[in-house]
VOPAGU-2260 file (C-alpha; in pm, 1 decimal, decimal comma):
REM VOPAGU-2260
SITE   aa  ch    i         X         Y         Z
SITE  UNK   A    0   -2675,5     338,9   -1594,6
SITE  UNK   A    1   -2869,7     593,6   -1375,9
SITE  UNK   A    2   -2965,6     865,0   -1562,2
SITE  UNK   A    3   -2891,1    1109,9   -1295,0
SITE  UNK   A    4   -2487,8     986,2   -1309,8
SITE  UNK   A    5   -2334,1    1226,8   -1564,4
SITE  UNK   A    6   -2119,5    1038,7   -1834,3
SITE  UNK   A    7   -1797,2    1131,4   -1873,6
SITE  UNK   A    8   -1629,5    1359,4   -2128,5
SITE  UNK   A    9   -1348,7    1100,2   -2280,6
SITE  UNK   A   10   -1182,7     758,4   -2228,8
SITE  UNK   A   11    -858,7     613,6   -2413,1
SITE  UNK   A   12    -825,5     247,3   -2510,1
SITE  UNK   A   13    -401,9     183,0   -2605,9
SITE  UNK   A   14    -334,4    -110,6   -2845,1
SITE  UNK   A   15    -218,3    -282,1   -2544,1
SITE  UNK   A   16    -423,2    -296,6   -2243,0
SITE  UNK   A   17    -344,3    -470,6   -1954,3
SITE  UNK   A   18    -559,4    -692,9   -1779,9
SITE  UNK   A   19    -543,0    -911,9   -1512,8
SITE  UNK   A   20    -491,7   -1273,6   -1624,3
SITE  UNK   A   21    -639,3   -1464,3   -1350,7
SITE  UNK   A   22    -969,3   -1255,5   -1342,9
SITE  UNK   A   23   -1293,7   -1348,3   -1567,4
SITE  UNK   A   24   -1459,6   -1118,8   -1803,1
SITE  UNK   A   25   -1731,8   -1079,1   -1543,0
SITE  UNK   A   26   -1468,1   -1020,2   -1278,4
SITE  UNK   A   27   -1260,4    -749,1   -1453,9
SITE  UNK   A   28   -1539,5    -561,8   -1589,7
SITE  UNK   A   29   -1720,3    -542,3   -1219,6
SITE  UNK   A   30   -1410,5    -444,2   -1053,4
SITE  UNK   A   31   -1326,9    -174,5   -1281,2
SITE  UNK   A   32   -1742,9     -73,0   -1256,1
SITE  UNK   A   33   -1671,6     -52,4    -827,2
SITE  UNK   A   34   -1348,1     188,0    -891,5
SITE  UNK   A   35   -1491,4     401,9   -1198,9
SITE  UNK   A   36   -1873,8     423,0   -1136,7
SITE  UNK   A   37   -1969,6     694,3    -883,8
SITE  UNK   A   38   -1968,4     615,7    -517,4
SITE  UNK   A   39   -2346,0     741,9    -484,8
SITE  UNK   A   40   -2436,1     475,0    -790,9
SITE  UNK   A   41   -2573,1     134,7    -560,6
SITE  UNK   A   42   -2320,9    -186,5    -618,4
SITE  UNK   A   43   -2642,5    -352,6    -778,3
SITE  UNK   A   44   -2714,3     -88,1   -1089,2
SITE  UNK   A   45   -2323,4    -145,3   -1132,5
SITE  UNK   A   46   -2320,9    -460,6   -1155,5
SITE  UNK   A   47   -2604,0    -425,4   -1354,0
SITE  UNK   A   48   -2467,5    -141,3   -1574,1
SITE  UNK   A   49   -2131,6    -328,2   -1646,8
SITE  UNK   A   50   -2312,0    -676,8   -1687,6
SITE  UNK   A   51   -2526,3    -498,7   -1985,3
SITE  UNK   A   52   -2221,3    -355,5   -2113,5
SITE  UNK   A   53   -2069,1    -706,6   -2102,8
SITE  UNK   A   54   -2335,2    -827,4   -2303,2
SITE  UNK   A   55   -2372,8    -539,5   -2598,4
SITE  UNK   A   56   -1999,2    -597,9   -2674,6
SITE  UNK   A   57   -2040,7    -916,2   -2743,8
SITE  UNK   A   58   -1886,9   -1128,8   -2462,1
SITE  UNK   A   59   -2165,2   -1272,0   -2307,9
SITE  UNK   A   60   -2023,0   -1646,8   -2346,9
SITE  UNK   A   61   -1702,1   -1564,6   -2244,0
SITE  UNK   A   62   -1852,0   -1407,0   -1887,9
SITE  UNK   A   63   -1709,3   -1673,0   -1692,6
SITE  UNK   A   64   -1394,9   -1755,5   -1895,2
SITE  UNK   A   65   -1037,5   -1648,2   -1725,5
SITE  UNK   A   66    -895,9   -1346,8   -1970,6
SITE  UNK   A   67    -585,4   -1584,6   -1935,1
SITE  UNK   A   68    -214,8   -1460,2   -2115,1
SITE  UNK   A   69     102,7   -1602,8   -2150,3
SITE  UNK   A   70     126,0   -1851,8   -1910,4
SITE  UNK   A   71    -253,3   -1974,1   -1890,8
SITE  UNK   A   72    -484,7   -2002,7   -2231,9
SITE  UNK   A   73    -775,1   -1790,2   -2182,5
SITE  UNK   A   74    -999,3   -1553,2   -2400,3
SITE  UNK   A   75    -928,6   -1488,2   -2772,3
SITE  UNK   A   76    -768,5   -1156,2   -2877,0
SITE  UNK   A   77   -1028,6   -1034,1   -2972,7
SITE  UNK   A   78   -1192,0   -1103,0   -2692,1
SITE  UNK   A   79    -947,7    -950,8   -2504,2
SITE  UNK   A   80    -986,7    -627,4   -2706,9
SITE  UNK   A   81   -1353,9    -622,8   -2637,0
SITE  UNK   A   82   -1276,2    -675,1   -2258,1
SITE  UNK   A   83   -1066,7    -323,5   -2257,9
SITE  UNK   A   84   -1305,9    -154,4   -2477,1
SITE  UNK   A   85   -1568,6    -227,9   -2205,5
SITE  UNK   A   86   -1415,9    -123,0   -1905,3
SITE  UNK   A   87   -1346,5     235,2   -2070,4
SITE  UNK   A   88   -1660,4     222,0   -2159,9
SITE  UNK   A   89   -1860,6     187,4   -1795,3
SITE  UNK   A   90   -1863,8     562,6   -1783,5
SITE  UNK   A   91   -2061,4     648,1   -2076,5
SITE  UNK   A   92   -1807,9     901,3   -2194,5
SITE  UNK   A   93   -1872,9    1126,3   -2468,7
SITE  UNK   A   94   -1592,5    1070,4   -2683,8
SITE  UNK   A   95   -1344,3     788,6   -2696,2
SITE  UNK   A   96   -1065,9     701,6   -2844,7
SITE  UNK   A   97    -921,3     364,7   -2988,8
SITE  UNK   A   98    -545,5     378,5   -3047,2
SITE  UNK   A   99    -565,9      50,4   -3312,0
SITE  UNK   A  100    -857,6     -97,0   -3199,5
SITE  UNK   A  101    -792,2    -426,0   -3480,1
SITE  UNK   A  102    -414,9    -432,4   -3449,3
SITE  UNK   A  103    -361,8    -817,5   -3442,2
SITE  UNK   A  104    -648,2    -947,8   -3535,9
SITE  UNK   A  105    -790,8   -1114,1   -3864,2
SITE  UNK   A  106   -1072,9    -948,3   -4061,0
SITE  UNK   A  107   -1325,5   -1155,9   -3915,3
SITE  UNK   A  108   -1223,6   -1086,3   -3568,5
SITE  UNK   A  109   -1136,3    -725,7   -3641,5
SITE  UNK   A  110   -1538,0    -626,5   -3780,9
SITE  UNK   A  111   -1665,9    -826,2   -3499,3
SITE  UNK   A  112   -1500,5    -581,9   -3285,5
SITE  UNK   A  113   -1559,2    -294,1   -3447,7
SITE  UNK   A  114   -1912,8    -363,5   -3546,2
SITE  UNK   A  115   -2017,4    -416,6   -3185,0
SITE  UNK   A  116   -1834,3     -57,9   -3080,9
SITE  UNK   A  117   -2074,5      91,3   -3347,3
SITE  UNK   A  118   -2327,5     -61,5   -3216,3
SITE  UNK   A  119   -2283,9      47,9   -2856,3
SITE  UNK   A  120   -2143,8     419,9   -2992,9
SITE  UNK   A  121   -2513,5     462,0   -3202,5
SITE  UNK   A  122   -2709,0     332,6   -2891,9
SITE  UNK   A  123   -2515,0     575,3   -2628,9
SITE  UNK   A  124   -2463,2     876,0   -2839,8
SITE  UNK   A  125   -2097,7     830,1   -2854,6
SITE  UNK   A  126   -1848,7     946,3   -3073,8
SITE  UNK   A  127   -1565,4     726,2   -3140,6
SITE  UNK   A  128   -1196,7     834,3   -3296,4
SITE  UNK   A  129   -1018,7     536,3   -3379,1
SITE  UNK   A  130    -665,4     520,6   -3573,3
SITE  UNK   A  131    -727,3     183,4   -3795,4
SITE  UNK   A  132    -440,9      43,0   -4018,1
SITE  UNK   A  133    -577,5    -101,6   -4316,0
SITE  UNK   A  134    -884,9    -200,7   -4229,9
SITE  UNK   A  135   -1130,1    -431,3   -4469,0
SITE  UNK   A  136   -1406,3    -276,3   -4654,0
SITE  UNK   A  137   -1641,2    -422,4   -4432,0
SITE  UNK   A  138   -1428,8    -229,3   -4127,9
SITE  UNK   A  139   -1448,9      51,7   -4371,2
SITE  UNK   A  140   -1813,9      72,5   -4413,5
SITE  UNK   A  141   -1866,6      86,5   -4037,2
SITE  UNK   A  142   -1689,3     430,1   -4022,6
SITE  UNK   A  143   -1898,1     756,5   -4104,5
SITE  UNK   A  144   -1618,2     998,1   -4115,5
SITE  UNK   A  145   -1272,4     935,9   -4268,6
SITE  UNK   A  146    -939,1    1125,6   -4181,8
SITE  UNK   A  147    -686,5     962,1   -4376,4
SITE  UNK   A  148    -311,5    1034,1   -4354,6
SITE  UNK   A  149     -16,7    1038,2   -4577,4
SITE  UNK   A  150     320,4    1116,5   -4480,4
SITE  UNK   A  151     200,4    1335,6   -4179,2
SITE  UNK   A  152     -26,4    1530,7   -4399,6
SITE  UNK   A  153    -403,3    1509,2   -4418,9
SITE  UNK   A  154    -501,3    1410,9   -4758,8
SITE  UNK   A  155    -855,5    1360,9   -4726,2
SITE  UNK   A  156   -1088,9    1479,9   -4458,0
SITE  UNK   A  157   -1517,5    1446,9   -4502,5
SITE  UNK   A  158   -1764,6    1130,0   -4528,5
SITE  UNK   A  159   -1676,9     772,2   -4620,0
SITE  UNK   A  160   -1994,1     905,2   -4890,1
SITE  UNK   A  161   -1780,8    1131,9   -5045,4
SITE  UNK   A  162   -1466,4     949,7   -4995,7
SITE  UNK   A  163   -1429,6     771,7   -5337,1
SITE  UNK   A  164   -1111,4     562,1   -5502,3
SITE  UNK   A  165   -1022,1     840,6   -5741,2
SITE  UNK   A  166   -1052,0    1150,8   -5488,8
SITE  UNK   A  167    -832,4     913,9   -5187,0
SITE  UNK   A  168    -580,1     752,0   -5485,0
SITE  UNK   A  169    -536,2    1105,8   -5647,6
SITE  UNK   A  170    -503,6    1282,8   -5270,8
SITE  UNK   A  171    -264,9    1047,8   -5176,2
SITE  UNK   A  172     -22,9    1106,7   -5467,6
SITE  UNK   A  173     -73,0    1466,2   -5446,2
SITE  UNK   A  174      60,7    1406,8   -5056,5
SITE  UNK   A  175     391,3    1165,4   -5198,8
């Protein structure tokens, strides 16, 4: 993306994004480049931009593949979850937020998406909040900080370093 464009401050990814069906990956992630990318930004670096984008989250295969739904078969869901991801992602924003990011998925699926917004986050400077239910230790190990909850109460807040069994298990009773 043009250096000169400034990113923007935040971006919010529900558990449920809707996308149009009958677009591609490569359709769907260029439109939404043409409406959220600055009008001074040329329609090649956006293309350009949101191709690259396309790629780092993993869906380079699936370019070309209709997202599909219920009607027609089409991308996987975790496809589709990299898809939405990506199109909050064009503007480079500074924060962003993941409202269950691995809802649905299987473990497999659910670090391959994950491990690719790390990726991308480290590379842009982005910080990412996600709220993750159960996720697998190798989920787990992707995260740097923890927040973890317990009925409405904060029972541990500090590194995934410093968050041992004993400290979260003892925490959590504390918060019963």
């Amino acid at each position: 993306m043009n250096e000169n464009t400034p990113p923007t401050t935040k971006a919010y990814v529900t558990d449920d994004k809707v996308l149009m069906s009958t677009l591609s990956v490569r359709e769907a992630v260029y439109y939404s480049a043409q409406l959220q990318l600055p009008n001074t930004m040329p329609l090649p670096e956006k293309r350009s931009h949101a191709e690259r984008l396309i790629r780092e989250m993993g869906l380079a295969d699936a370019m070309d593949t209709r997202i599909g739904g219920r009607i027609a078969k089409g991308i996987s869901g975790g496809q589709r979850k990299r898809v939405s991801i990506c199109i909050e992602m064009l503007t480079r924003p500074r924060l962003l937020f993941l409202d269950e990011p691995t809802s649905g998925l299987d473990s497999a699926a659910s670090y391959h998406v994950m491990s690719h917004i790390a990726r991308v986050a480290a590379s842009d400077g982005m910080t990412v909040v996600a709220a993750v239910h159960q996720p697998s230790g190798d989920v787990f190990e992707l995260f740097h900080g923890l927040c973890l909850l317990a009925a409405g109460r904060t029972v541990f807040f500090g590194t995934i370093s410093d968050a041992t069994e004993v400290t979260l298990l003892r925490r959590l009773l504390q918060a019963i």
